[in-house]
C-alpha positions in Angstrom: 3.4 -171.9 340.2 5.0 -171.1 336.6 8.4 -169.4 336.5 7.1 -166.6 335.2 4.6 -166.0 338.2 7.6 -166.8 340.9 9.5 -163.6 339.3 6.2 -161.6 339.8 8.0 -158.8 342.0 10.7 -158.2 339.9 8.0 -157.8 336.7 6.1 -155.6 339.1 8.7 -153.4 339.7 10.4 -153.0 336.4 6.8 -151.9 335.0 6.2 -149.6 338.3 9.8 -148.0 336.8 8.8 -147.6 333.0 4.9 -146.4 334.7 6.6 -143.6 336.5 9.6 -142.8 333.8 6.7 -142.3 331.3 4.3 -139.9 333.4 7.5 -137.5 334.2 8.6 -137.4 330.4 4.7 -136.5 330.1 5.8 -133.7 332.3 2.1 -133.5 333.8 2.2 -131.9 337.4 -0.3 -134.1 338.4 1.4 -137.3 337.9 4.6 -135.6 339.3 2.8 -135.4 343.0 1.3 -138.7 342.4 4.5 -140.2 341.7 5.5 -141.3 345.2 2.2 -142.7 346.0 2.6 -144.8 342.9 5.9 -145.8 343.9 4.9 -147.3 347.1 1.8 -149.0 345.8 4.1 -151.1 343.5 6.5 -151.9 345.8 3.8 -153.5 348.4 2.3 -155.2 345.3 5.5 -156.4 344.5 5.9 -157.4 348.2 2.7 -159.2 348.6 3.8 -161.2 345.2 6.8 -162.2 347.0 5.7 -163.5 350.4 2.6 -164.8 348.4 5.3 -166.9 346.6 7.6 -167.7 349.5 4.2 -169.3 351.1 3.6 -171.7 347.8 5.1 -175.0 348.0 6.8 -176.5 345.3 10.5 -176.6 343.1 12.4 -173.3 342.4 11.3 -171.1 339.3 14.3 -171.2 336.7 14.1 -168.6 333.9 15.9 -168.4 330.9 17.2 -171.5 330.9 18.0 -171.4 334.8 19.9 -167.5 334.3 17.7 -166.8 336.9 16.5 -168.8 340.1 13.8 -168.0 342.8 14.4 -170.0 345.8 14.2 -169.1 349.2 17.2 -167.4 349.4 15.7 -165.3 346.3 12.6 -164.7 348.1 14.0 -163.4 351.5 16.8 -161.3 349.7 13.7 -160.0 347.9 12.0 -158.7 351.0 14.9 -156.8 352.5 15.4 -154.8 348.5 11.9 -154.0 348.3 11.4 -153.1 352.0 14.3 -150.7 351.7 12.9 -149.1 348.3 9.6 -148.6 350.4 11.7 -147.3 353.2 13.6 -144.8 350.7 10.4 -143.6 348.7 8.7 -142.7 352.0 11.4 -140.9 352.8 12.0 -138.8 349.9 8.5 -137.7 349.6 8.9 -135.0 352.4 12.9 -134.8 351.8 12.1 -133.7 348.5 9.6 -131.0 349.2 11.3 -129.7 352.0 14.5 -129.6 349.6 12.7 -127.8 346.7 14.0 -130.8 344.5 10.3 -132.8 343.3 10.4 -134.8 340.3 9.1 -138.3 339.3 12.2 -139.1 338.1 13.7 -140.0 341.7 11.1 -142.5 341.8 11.8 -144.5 338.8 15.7 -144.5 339.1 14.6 -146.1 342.8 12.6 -148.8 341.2 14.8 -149.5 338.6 17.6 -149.6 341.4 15.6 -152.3 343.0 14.6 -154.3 339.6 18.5 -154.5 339.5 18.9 -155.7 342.9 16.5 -158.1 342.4 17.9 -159.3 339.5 21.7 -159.3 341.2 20.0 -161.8 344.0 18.4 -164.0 341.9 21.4 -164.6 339.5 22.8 -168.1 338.5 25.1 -166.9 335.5 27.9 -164.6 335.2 26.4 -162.5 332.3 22.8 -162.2 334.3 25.0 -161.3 337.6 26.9 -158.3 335.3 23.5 -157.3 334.3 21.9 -157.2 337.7 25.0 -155.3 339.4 24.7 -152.5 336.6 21.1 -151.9 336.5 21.5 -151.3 340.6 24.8 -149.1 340.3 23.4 -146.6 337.1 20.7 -145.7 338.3 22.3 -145.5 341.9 25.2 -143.0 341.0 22.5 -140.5 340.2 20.5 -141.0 343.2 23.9 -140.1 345.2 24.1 -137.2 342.8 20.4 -136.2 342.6 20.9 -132.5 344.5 22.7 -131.7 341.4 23.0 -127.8 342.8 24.9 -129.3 346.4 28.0 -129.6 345.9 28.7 -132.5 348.8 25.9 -134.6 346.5 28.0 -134.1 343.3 31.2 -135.4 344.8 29.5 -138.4 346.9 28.4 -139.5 343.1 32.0 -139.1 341.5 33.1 -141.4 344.5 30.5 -143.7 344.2 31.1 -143.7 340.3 34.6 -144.0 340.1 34.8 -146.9 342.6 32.0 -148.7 340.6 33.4 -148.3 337.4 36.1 -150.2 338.6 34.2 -153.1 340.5 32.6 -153.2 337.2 35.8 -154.3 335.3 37.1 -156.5 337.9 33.8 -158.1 337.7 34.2 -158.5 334.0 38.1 -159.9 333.8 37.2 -162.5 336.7 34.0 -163.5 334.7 36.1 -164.1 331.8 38.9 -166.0 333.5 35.7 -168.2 334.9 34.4 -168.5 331.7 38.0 -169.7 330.2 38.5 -172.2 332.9 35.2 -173.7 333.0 33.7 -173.2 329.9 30.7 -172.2 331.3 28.7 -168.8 332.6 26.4 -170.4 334.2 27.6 -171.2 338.1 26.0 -174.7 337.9 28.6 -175.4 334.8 31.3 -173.5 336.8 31.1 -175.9 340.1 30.9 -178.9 337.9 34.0 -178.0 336.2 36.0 -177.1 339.3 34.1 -181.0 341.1 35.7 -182.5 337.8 38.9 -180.9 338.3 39.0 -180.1 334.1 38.9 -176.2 335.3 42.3 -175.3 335.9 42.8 -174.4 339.9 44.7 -171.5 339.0 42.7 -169.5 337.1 39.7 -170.6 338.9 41.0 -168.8 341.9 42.2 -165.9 339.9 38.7 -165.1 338.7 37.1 -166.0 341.8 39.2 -163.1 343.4 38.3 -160.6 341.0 35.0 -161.3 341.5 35.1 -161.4 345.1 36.5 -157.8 345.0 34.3 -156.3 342.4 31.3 -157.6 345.0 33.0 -156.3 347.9 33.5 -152.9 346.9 29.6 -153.4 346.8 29.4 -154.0 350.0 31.7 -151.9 351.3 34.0 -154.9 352.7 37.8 -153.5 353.4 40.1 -152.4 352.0 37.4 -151.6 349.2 35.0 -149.6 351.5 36.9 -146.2 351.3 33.9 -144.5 348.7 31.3 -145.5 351.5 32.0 -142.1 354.5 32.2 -139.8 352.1 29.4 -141.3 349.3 27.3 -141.9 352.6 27.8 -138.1 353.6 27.0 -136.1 351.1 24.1 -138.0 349.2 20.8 -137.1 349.9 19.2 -138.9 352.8 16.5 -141.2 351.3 19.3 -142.4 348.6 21.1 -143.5 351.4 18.5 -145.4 353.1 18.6 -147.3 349.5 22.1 -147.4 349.0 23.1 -149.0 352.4 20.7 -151.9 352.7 19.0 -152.5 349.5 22.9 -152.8 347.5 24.7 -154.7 350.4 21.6 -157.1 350.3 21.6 -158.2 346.8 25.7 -158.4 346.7 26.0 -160.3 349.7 23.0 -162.4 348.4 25.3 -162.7 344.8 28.3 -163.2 347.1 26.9 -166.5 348.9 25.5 -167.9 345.5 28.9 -167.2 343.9 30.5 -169.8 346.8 28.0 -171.6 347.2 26.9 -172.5 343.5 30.1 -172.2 341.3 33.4 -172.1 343.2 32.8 -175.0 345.4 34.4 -175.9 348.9 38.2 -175.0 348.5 39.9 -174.0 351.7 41.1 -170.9 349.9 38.0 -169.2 350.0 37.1 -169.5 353.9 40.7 -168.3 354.1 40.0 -165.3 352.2 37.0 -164.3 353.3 37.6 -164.9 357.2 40.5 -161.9 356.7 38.4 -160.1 355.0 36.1 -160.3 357.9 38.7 -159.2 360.6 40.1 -156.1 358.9 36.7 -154.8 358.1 35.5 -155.2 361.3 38.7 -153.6 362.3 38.1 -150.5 360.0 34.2 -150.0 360.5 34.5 -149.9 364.2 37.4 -148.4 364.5 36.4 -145.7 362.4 33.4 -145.3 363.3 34.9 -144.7 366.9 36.3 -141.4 366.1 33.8 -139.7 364.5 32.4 -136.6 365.8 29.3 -136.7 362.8 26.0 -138.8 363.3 26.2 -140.0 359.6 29.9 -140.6 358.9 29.7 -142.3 361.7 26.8 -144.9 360.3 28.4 -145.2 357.4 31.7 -146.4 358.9 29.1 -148.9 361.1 27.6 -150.0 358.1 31.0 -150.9 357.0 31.5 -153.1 360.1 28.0 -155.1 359.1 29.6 -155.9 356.4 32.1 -157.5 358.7 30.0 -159.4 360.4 27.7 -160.7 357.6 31.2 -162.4 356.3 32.3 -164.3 359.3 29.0 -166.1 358.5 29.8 -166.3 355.2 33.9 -167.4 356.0 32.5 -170.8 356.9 31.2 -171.6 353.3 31.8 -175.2 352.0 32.2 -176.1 355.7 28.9 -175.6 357.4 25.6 -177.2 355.4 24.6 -174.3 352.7 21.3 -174.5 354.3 22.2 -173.1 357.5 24.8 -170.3 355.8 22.1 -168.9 353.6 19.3 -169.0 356.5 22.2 -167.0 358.6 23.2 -164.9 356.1 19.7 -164.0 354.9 18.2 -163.4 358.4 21.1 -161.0 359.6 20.6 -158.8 355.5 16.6 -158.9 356.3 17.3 -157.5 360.3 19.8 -155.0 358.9 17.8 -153.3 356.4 15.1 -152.6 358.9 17.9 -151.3 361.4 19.9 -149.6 359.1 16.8 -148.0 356.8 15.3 -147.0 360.3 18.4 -145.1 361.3 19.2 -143.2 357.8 15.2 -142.4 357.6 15.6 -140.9 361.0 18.8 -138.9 360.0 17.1 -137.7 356.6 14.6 -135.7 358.1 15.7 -134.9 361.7 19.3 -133.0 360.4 17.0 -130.4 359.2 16.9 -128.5 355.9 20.2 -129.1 353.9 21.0 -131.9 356.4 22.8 -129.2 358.2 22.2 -130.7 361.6 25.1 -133.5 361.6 27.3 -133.1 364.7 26.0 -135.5 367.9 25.6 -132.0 369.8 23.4 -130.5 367.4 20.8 -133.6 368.7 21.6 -132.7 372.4 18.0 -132.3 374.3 16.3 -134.1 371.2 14.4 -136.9 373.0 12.3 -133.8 375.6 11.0 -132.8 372.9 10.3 -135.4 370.0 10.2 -138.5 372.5 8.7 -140.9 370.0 11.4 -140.6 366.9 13.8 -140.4 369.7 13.0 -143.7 370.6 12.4 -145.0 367.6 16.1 -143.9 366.7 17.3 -145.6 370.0 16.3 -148.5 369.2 17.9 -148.9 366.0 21.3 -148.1 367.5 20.9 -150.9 370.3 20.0 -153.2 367.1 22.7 -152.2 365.7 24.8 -153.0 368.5 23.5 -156.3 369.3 21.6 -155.6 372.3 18.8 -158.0 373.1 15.8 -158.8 372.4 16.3 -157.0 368.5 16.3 -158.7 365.4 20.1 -157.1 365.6 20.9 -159.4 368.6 19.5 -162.2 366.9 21.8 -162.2 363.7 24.5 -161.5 364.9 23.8 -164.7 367.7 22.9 -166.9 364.4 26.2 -165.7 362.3 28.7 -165.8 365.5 27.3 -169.7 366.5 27.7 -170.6 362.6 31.5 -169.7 362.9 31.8 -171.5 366.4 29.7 -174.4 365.1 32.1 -175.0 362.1 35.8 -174.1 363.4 36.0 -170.7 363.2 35.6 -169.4 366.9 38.7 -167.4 366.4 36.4 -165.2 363.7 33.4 -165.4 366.0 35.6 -164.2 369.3 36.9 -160.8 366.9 33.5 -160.1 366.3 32.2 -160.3 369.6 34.6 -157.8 370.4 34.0 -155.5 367.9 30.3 -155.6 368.5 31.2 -154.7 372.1 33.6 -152.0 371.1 30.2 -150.6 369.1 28.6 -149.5 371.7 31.2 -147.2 372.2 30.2 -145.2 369.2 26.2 -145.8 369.2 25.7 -144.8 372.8 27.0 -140.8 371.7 23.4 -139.8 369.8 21.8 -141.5 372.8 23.8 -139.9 375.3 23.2 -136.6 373.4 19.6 -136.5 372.8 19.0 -137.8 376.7 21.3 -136.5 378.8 22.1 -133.2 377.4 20.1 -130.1 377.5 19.9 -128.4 374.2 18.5 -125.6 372.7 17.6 -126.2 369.2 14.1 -126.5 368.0 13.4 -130.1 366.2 12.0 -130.6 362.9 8.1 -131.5 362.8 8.3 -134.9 361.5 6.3 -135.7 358.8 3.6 -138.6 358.5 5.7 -140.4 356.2 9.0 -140.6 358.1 6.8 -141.7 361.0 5.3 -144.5 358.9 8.9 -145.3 358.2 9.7 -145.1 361.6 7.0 -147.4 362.6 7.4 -150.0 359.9 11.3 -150.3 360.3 10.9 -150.2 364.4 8.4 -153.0 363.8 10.5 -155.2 362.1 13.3 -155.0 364.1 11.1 -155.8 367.4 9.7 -158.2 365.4 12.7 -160.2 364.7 13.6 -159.7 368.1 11.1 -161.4 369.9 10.1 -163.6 367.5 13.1 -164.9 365.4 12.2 -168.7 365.2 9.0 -168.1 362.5 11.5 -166.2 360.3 
């Protein structure tokens, strides 16, 4: 298989984009309502072209000049963007109509959002990784800001912006100390400078740091998670479906290249990263704890993931890179089906304007929509680490990782925490279960169930059959 074929999905999607930003400057109404449709059929093109790939034998694709690298890592990264696109575009479909907001250009900024994510995972130089992260994050501050005339949507993307912008420029100074130590953009160049010992220790680490932070705040990894409540809140509830799996996918995928391609095994980084691990863990769960509002409270959750995919990652340079990134990647592709499932649910169920939000206003849910009850049940016990999800299953691969390579201190935290979660995702289940309630659910609409089904599917999937994956 050429290069060029390996990177099928992300030409597949980046056309998809230009496709759909062409028929709305067309302004025809009948491309408008056939702009979701569209949509999805290039992102499950683009998702057959990447399984068909990650099925072919043979060496990694390198493009220009080894920028760019599909490997399996790549591949499986890959997978959990595009499945969360598909996730968000079936999603908005009925969001939109229902919010009196229709327009094709949702659908291109989500597939140009995705082409940058794709790019982001598959990056093997520090100029290709800036290109990748802002091709995600432009398009994505308008998604957060896309219900121009809602005020809670314009101030999630002014705190999504603002915090990016500055990510952005850490990203760019630690490149350039990098650059100046190494000589080199590319990460292969970087490692063998730092191996070598010509690349000055110093400013190695510097720019290693400043990088690490710029990719954090992309993650939402304290103490640079603060946009993600708020941000998380007020955007419209397919961008979040997008925004909290598709991004921390292809930044945690950048993240484990970074340290496992360039910066090398130093001591400094497992250091660094294993705190980083404990205080978000500490944040997300503890926050999450104490709110009183369904989605606030996901959002501080999904902060805590973040905690969890980094005690994998805090044993870098230790454990064999083969087992991190099978860890790593297996926990990101598990999430996004949890985390998608859960938002997806949110997006339609909180009613018109999202007003539904409190864990009362679900009381009595599950008498009468039993199925998206469920559905949404399940994704919280995934979330939780109960057993047999694909939930349970990462976090079982990430926590043995740590105890496997000297870091059972991390792993005990974690287990914790995760324990300390159920705290917080038993409330909507207690609600919708135990509670009488009077309010009158939301039909659901054939697309959020399709979502509903897909995303349940892959979490019972990689439940009771983890081993294939």
């Amino acid at each position: 298989m050429s290069p060029l074929q390996a990177f099928l999905p992300l030409w597949v999607t980046l056309a998809g984009a230009l496709l759909l930003l062409a028929l709305e400057a067309l302004g025809r109404e009948a491309g408008r309502r056939a702009a979701p449709v569209l949509a999805a059929a290039v992102l499950m093109a683009a998702l057959v072209a990447d399984f068909h790939t990650l099925a072919s034998p043979g060496a990694p694709g390198l493009l220009f000049s080894g920028a760019l690298v599909v490997d399996k890592l790549t591949l499986w990264s890959s997978a959990a963007i595009l499945f969360a696109a598909l996730f968000a575009v079936g999603s908005a479909a009925p969001y939109l109509r229902r919010e009196k907001a229709v327009t094709g250009e949702y659908y291109a900024l989500l597939l140009f959002a995705a082409s940058g994510a794709l790019i982001l995972a598959s990056a093997e130089e520090l100029l290709t990784l800036f290109i990748g992260l802002e091709l995600l994050s432009l398009p994505a501050y308008v998604l957060a800001g896309y219900l121009r005339f809602k005020e809670e949507s314009s101030e999630a993307a002014l705190k999504y912006f603002l915090p990016g912008a500055f990510a952005s420029a850490l990203l760019l100074y630690g490149s350039a100390l990098l650059y100046g130590a190494s000589g080199s953009t590319f990460f292969t160049g970087i490692r063998a400078a730092v191996t070598s010992g010509s690349a000055p220790l110093l400013y190695v680490t510097a720019g290693g740091a400043l990088v690490l932070g710029a990719l954090a705040f992309k993650v939402a990894a304290a103490p640079f998670h603060a946009w993600a409540p708020d941000v998380y809140e007020g955007s419209p509830g397919p961008s979040v479906v997008f925004l909290a799996t598709a991004v921390k996918a292809a930044a945690f995928t950048a993240l484990l290249r970074l340290f496992l391609d360039a910066l090398g095994p130093q001591p400094v980084w497992g250091e660094a990263l294993g705190l980083l691990a404990v205080l978000t863990l500490a944040i997300g769960n503890l926050g999450a704890l104490v709110q009183t509002r369904v989605k606030r409270m996901l959002a501080y959750s999904s902060v805590a993931h973040a905690g969890y995919v980094l005690v994998g990652l805090s044993v870098v340079g230790v454990a064999p890179d083969a087992d991190v990134a099978r860890g790593v990647a297996f926990y990101l592709t598990a999430y996004t089906f949890m985390t998608a499932g859960a938002f997806a649910f949110l997006s339609w169920a909180s009613g018109p304007g999202e007003k539904l939000e409190n864990f009362s206003d679900f009381d009595g849910y599950a008498a009468k929509r039993p199925g998206e009850a469920l559905a949404f049940s399940v994704f919280l016990f995934s979330l939780a680490g109960m057993p047999p999800t694909g939930g349970f299953f990462g976090k079982y691969m990430l926590f043995k990782l740590a105890v496997d390579h000297g870091r059972a201190d991390l792993a005990f935290i974690a287990i914790i925490f995760s324990l300390v979660s159920f705290a917080y995702y038993l409330k909507p289940i207690i609600s919708m279960y135990m509670k009488p309630g009077t309010q009158e659910p939301v039909p659901v609409s054939r697309a959020h169930q399709a979502v509903l089904l897909l995303a349940l599917l892959g979490v019972l999937v990689l439940g009771f059959m983890p081993m294939p994956f």
